[in-house]
C-alpha positions as CSV (number, residue, x, y, z in Angstrom):
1,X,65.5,127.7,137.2
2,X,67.9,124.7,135.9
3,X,70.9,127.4,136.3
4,X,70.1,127.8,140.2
5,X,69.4,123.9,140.6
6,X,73.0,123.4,139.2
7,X,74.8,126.2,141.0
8,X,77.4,125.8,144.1
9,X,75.1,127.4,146.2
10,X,73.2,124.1,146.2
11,X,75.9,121.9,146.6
12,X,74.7,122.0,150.2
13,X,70.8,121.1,149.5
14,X,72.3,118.3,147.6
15,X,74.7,116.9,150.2
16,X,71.6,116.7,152.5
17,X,69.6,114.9,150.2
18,X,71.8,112.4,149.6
19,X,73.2,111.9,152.9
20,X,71.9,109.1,155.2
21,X,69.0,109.2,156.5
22,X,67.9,111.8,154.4
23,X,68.5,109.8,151.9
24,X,66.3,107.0,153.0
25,X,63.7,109.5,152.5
26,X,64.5,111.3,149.4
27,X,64.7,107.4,148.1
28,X,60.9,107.1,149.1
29,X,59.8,110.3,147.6
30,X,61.2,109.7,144.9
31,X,59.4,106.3,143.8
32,X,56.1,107.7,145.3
33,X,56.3,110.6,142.8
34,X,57.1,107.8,139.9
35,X,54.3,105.8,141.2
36,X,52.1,108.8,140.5
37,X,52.9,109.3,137.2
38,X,52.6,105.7,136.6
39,X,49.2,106.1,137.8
40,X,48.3,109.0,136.0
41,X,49.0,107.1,132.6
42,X,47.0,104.5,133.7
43,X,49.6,101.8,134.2
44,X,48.7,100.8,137.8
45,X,46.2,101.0,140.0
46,X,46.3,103.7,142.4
47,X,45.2,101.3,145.4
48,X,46.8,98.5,144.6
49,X,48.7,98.5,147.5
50,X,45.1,98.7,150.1
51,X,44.3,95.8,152.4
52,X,41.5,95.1,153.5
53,X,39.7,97.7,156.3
54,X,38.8,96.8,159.9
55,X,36.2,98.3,161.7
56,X,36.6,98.3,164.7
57,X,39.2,97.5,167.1
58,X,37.4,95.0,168.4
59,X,38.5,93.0,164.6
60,X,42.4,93.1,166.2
61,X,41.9,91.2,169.2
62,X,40.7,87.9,166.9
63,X,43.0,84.9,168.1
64,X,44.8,83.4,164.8
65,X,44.4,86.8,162.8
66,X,45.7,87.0,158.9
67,X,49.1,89.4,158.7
68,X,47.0,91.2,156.4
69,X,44.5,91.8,159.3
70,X,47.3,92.2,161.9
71,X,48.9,94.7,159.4
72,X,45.2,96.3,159.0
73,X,45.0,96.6,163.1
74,X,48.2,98.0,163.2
75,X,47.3,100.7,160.8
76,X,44.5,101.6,162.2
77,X,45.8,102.0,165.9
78,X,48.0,105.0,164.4
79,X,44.7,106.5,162.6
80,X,46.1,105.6,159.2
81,X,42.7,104.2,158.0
82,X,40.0,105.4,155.5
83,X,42.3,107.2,153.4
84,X,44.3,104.8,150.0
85,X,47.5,104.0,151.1
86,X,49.4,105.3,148.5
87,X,48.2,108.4,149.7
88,X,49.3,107.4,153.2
89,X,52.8,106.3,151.9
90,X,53.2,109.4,149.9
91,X,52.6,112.1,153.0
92,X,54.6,109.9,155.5
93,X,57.2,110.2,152.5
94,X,57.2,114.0,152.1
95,X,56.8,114.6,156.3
96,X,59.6,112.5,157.0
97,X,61.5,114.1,154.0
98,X,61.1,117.5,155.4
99,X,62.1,116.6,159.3
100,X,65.1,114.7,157.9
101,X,66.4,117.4,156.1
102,X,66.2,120.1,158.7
103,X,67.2,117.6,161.4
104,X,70.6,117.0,159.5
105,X,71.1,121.1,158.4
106,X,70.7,122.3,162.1
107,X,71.9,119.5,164.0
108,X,74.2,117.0,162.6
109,X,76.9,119.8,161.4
110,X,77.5,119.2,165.4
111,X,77.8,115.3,165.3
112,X,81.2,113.8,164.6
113,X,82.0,111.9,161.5
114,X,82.4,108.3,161.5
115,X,80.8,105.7,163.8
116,X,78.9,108.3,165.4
117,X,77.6,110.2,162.8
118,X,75.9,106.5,161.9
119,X,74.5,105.7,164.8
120,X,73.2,109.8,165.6
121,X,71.6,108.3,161.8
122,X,69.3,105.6,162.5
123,X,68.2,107.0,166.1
124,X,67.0,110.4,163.9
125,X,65.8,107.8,161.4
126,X,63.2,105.6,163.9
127,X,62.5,109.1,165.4
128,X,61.6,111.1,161.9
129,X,59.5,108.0,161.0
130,X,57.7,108.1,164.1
131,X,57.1,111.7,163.8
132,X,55.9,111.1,160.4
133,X,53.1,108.0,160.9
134,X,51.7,110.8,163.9
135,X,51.6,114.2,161.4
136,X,50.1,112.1,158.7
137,X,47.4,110.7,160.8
138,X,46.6,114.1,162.0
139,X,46.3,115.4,158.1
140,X,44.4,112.7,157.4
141,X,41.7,112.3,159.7
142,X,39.7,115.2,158.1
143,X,39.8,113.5,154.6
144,X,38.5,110.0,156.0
145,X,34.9,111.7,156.0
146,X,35.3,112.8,152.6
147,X,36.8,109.9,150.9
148,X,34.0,108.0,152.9
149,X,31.4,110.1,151.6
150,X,32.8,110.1,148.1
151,X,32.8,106.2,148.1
152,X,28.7,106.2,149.0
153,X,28.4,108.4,146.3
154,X,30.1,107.2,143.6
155,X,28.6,104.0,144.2
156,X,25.0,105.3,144.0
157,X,25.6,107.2,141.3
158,X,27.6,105.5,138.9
159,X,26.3,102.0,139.1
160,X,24.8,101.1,136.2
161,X,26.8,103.6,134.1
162,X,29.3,102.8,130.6
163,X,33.0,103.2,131.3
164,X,35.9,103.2,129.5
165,X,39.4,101.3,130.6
166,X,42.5,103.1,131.4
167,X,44.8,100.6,132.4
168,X,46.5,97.9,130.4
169,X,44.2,95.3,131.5
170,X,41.7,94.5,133.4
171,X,40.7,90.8,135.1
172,X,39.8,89.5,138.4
173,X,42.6,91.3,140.6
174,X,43.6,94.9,138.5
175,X,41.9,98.1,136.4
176,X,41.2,100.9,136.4
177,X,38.2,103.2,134.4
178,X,37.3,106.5,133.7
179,X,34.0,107.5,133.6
180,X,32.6,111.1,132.0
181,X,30.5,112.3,135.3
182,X,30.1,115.7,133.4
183,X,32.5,117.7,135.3
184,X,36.2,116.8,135.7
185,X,35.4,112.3,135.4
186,X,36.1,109.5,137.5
187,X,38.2,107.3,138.1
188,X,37.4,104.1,139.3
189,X,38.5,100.6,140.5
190,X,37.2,97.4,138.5
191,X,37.4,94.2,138.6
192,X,36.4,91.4,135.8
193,X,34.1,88.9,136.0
194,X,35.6,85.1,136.1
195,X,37.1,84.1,132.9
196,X,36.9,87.8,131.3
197,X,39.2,90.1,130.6
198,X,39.3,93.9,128.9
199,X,41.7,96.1,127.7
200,X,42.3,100.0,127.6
201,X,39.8,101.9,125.4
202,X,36.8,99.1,125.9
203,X,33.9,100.1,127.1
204,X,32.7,98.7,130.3
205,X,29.3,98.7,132.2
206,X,29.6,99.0,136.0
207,X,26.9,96.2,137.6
208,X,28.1,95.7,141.3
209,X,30.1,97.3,144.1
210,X,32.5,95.3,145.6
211,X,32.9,96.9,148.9
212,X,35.8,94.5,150.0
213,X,37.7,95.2,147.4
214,X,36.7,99.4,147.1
215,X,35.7,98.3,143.3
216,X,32.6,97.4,140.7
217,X,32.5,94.6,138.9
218,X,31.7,95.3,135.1
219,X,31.1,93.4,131.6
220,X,31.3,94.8,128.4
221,X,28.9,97.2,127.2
222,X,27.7,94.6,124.1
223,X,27.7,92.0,127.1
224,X,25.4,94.3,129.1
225,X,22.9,95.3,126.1
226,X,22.7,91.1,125.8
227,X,21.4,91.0,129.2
């Protein structure tokens, strides 16, 4: 596999890649798929980078709105709502990968170098990325339902229930748990009460769903027995 990787017949695949605005692209993939397996170790938090949801468009037309909210609105006026947004990030990412690739193999071997080429670049840029935010609204609007319904459940059935911390910490802003559901586990957001703070391997009880946030606040489990 490694021999046809590093053969001259990819030369070409390579000199795509790495060519702009591919490369703008490949950049973005690249640090969504390191993000992942940062997350996967439990090093971050996979929704770290959420804001907060808006309901309704009726939320965007507020006179003095947060950016956060303006941000929110805008998100949600290209459908890119009820899914995490590392998720979001990650499709746009791989979509706009693929277009940019294709769009510089079959069309740009008939753009001339130099000024041109640059400027044929960011117009296929602002058009892939376009492009892009539309497909992965389309994927995701069948997953909203899901991750909605997967929320709701979560939160009725695990509430009360002993976790155990994956990430290096957890306070009042980060964490991450896993929690043994009987089949393939859980993992959920947590937050810490004021003033506490656990590490990975405690074990945590989960005693309230923040629904702002998309988390539970827990204590410890020798905390919780106290109680």
């Amino acid at each position: 596999m490694f021999a046809i990787l590093l053969s001259s017949k990819m030369d070409p695949f390579y000199a795509i890649i790495l060519s702009f605005p591919t490369a703008i692209f490949s950049v973005l993939l690249v640090f969504c798929l390191l993000f992942w397996l940062v997350a996967i170790l439990g090093m971050l938090d996979i929704s770290f980078l959420d804001i907060p949801d808006i309901d309704s468009e009726a939320d965007m037309g507020d006179e003095g709105a947060s950016t956060p909210d303006a941000v929110a609105g805008i998100i949600l006026k290209l459908g890119l709502n009820g899914v995490p947004l590392t998720i979001i990030i990650t499709i746009i990412a791989l979509v706009g990968w693929l277009l940019s690739y294709y769009i510089v193999h079959f069309i740009f071997v008939y753009v001339p170098g130099g000024l041109l080429h640059y400027i044929a670049g960011f117009f296929s840029l602002a058009i892939t990325l376009y492009i892009s935010v539309i497909i992965t609204g389309k994927i995701i609007k069948p997953l909203r339902p899901l991750f909605k319904k997967m929320e709701q459940d979560v939160e009725r059935l695990v509430m009360g229930q002993t976790a155990i911390v994956r990430t290096s910490r957890v306070d009042q802003s980060f964490g991450e748990a896993s929690l043994d559901d009987g089949g393939a586990g859980l993992i959920l957001k947590i937050r810490a009460s004021e003033g506490a703070k656990y590490k990975r391997g405690d074990k945590v009880v989960l005693i309230e769903y923040l629904k702002e946030l998309n988390a539970f606040r827990v204590v410890s489990e020798k905390e919780f027995v106290g109680l």
